[in-house]
C-alpha positions in Angstrom: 49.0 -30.2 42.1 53.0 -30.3 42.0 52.9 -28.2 45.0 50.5 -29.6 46.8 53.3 -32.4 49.0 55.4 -29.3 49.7 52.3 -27.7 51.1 51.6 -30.8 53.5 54.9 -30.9 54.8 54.8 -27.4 55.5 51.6 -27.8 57.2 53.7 -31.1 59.2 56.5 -29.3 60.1 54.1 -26.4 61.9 52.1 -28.5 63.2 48.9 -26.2 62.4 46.5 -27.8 60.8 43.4 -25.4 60.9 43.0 -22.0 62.1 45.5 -19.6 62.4 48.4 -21.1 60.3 51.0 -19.7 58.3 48.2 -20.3 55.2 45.3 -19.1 56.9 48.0 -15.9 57.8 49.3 -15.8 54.1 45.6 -15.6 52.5 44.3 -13.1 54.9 47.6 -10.8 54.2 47.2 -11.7 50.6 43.2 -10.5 50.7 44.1 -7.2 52.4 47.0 -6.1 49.9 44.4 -6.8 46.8 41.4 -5.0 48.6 43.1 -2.7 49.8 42.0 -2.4 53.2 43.7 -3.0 56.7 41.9 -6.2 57.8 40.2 -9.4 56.6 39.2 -12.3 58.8 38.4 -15.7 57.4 35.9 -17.5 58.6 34.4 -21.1 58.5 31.2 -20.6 56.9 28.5 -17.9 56.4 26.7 -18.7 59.7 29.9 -17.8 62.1 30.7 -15.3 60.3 27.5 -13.6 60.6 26.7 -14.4 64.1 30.3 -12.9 64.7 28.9 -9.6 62.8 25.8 -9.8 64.9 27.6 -10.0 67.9 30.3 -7.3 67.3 27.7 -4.8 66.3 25.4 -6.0 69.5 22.5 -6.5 67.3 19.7 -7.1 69.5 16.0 -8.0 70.2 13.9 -8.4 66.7 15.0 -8.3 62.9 13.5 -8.3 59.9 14.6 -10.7 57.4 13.4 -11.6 53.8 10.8 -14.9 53.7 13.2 -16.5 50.7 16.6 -15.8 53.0 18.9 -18.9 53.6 18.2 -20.5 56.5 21.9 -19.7 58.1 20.4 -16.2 58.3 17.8 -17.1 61.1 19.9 -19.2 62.3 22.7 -17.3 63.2 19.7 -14.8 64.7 18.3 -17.2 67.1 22.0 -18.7 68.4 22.4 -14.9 69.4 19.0 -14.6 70.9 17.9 -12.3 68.0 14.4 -12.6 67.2 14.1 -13.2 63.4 11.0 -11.9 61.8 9.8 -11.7 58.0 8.4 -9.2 56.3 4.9 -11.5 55.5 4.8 -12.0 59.7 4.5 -7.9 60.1 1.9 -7.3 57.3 4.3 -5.2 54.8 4.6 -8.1 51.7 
């Protein structure tokens, strides 16, 4: 907590409050030297980031999902224009 006034001002002084700052920069960096891989991205929740993932693998037409999955999961299909479907809809449960 004794940092956390430093951070602010930092934040103040940059005037970046959300995407893209120097912390936002920092973690990624950070995440990549302890995986040990070349890139992360950070996202704002679940649902972006897999509608992102949908996207960038052009994911398309009908899916099959799980009846119990969270509901981001369908939703992230149908903002893509992916058709979600379980497998209790196709007869295989």
């Amino acid at each position: 907590m004794q940092h956390f006034p430093g951070y602010l001002l930092t934040i103040r002084e940059d005037k970046i409050v959300t995407h893209g700052g120097p912390f936002h920069q920092q973690l990624e960096r950070a995440l990549c030297d302890d995986l040990e891989v070349k890139f992360s991205r950070l996202f704002t929740n679940g649902t972006v980031a897999l509608m992102t993932q949908q996207q960038a693998l052009r994911i398309n037409g009908e899916v099959v999902t799980t009846p119990h999955s969270f509901v981001a999961t369908a939703h992230s299909l149908l903002c893509n224009s992916i058709r979600p479907s379980s497998l209790r809809s196709i007869g295989t449960a």
